[in-house]
N, C-alpha and C positions, 0 to 999 in steps of 0.2 A: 843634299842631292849629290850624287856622284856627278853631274854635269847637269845643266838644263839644256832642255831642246834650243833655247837661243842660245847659248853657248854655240851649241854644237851645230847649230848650221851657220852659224857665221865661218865656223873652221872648214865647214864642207866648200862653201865656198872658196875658200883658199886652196883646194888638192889642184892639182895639174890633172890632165888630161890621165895618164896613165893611173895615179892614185886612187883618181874618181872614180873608173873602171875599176876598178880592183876591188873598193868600197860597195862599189853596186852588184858587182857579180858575188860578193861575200852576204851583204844584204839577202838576193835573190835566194841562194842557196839554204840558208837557213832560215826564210819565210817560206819557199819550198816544204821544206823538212818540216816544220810545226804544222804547216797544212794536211800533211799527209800526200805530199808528190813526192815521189823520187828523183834525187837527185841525176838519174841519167834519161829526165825529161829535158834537160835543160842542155843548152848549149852556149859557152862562156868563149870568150874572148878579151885578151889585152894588149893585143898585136893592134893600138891606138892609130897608128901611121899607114895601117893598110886600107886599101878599098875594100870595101867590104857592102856595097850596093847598099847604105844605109844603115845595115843592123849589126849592132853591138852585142846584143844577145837574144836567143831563143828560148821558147818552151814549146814543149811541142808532145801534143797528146797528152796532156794531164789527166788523168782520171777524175779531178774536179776542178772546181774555180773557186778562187775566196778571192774576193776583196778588189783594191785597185792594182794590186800585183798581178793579182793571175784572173783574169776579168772573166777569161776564157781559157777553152781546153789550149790551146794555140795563141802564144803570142810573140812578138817580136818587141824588141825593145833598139831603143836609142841613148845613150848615157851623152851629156854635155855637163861638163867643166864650170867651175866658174869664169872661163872667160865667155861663155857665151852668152852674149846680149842680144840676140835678133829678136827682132819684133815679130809680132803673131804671120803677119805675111812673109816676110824674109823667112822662117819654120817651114810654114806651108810649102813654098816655093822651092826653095834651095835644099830641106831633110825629107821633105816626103813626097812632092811629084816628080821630081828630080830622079829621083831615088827606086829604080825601077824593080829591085826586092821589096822594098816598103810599098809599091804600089803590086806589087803583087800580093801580095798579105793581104794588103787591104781588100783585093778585090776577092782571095780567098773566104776575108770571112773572120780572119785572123785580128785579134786585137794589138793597137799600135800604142806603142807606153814608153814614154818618154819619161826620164831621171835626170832632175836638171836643177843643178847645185844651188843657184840664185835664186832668192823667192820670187815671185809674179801673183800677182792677185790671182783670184778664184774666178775672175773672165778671161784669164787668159785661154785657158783649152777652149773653150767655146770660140771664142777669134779665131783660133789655129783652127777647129773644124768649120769654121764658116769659109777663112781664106784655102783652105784644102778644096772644101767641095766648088769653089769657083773655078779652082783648077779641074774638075771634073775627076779629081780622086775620088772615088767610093766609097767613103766612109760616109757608115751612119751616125746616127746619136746613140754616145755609148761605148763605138767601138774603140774610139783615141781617147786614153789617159793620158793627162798630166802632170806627173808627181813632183815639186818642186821643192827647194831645202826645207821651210820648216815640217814638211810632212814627211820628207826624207828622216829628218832627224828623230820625231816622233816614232817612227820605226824603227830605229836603230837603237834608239836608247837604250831598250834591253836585253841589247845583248853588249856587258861590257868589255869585252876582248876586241869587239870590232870600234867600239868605240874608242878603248886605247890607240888603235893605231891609227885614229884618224887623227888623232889631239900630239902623239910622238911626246907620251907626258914623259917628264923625267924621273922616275917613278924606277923601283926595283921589280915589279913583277913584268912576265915575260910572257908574250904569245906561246902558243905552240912551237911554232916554226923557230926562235930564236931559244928557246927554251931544247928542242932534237936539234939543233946549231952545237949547243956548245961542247967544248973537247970531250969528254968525257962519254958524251952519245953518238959518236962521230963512227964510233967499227960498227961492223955488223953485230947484231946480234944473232946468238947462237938458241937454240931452240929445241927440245925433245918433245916425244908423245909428252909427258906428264908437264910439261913447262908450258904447252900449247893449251893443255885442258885449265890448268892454272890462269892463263891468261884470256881465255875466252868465260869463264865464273865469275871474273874481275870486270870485263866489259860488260856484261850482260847487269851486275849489281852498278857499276856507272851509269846505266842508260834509266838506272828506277829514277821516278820524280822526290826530291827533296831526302835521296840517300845521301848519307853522312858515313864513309869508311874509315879507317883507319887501320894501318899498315905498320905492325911492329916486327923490330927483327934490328940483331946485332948489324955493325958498321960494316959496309960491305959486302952484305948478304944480296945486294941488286934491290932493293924495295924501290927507290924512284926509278930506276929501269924499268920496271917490269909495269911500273904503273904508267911511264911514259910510251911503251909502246903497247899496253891494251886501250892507247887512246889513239895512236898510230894509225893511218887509213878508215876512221868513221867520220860519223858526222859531230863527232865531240870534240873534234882538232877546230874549230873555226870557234867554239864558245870556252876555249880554255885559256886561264889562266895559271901560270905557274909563281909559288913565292919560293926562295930559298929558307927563307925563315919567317915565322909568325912576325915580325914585326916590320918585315914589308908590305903586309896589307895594309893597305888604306882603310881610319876606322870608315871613312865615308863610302867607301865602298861596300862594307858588310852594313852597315846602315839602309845603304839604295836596295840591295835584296832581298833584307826584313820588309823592308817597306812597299814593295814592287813585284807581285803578285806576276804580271809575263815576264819579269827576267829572265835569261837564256846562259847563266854561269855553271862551269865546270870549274872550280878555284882548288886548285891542288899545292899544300902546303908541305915544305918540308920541314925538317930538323925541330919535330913538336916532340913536348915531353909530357911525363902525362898531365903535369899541371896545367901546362898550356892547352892540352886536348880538352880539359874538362871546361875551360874556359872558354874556348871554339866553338864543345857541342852546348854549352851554355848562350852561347850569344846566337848560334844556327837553328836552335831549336825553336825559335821565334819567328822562322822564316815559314814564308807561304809556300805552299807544292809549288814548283815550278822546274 
């Protein structure tokens, strides 16, 4: 296994307040995306320290609903940390009648979905909608989710980019973001009609289920350029992975994607030669669409 769900929500627990956020709005976006929402349904936040009448994050108008993520067309979310310990009534009280956006949602119609690092058994939502409705909040049954670590984790797991940076393994492959970080990606890039059309054929064969490219061309010629930024502003910057060379991949990592039918990886390798490609598409060819 590249990690187990207990593994990784015991580390969920551990994020601070802003990490948490940042974990659940990365979450959000890329279960968005597999459902078929668009990403500019949604509305994120990691300004942790502002008042914000309750809500951490929106969706708003979805064209459909899946699951306990998106219940409904409209919903509102609350992200807590592992420090939070309140019990089902201190929730009720203090995050949602308190909370005079969250009691507007609520009486909109809007689903109210809580991301809450620490497990709590399977009665806890049911407490928080019984001490909610004594408060004369308006929720029915149904409309308040509870999503708490090991379910948290069980969704996250495949996608392993997000899961590296909850775990900060010491490991050589790179996010996105640190991967367009370093010296070398730092100027603008430069661009013509025919470099554009180049770059839009490349993104478009990224976005196929269980393609396998490869990028030959002398030293210098811009190949990881060009492939780092047809990944540059989509929805493939949050599931990528970067290696400098074939032997920064973790075998256990190409092992969890053979094995792991939803996984959500974009793993881009460099400095491969062809023995090593043949070796790659040898071991990738065993991988399920995903």
């Amino acid at each position: 296994m590249w990690i187990s769900s207990q593994s990784l929500a015991q580390r969920l627990s551990l994020l601070d307040d802003t990490r948490f956020a940042a974990v659940c709005n990365d979450l959000l976006v890329q279960a968005a995306i597999r459902k078929g929402i668009d990403r500019a349904h949604l509305a994120l936040n990691l300004a942790t320290k502002e008042p914000d009448g309750g809500i951490d994050a929106r969706c708003a108008d979805a064209p459909n609903s899946h699951g306990r993520l998106f219940p409904r067309p409209n919903s509102v979310y609350q992200f807590k940390s592992g420090n939070f310990s309140q019990s089902a009534a201190s929730l009720a009280k203090h995050d949602i009648s308190e909370k005079p956006r969250i009691v507007a949602a609520a009486k909109s119609g809007h689903a109210v979905i809580f991301l809450i690092a620490r497990d709590r058994g399977d009665e806890f939502e049911g407490q928080v909608l019984a001490e909610a409705q004594k408060l004369h909040v308006p929720l029915e049954e149904g409309q308040l989710k509870i999503l708490t670590g090991a379910t948290l984790a069980t969704l996250i797991q495949p996608i392993p980019a997000l899961v590296a940076s909850i775990l900060e393994l010491d490991m050589n492959l790179l996010r996105f973001e640190d991967w367009g970080g370093e010296e070398p990606f730092r100027n603008p890039y430069q661009t013509d009609t025919k470099l554009e059309a180049r770059l839009e054929e490349l993104r478009s064969m990224l976005q196929v289920p269980k393609a396998r490219i490869r990028i030959v061309g002398s030293p210098g010629d811009g190949k990881t350029r060009i492939v780092l930024e047809a990944i540059r502003g989509t929805s493939l910057e949050a599931i990528t992975l970067y290696a400098h060379q074939p032997q920064d991949v973790p075998g256990k990592l190409l092992q969890y994607l053979r094995n792991n039918q939803d996984s959500m990886c974009l793993l881009v390798i460099d400095e491969v030669d062809d023995d090593t490609a043949d070796d790659l598409r040898s071991k990738c060819d065993t991988m399920p669409p995903a």
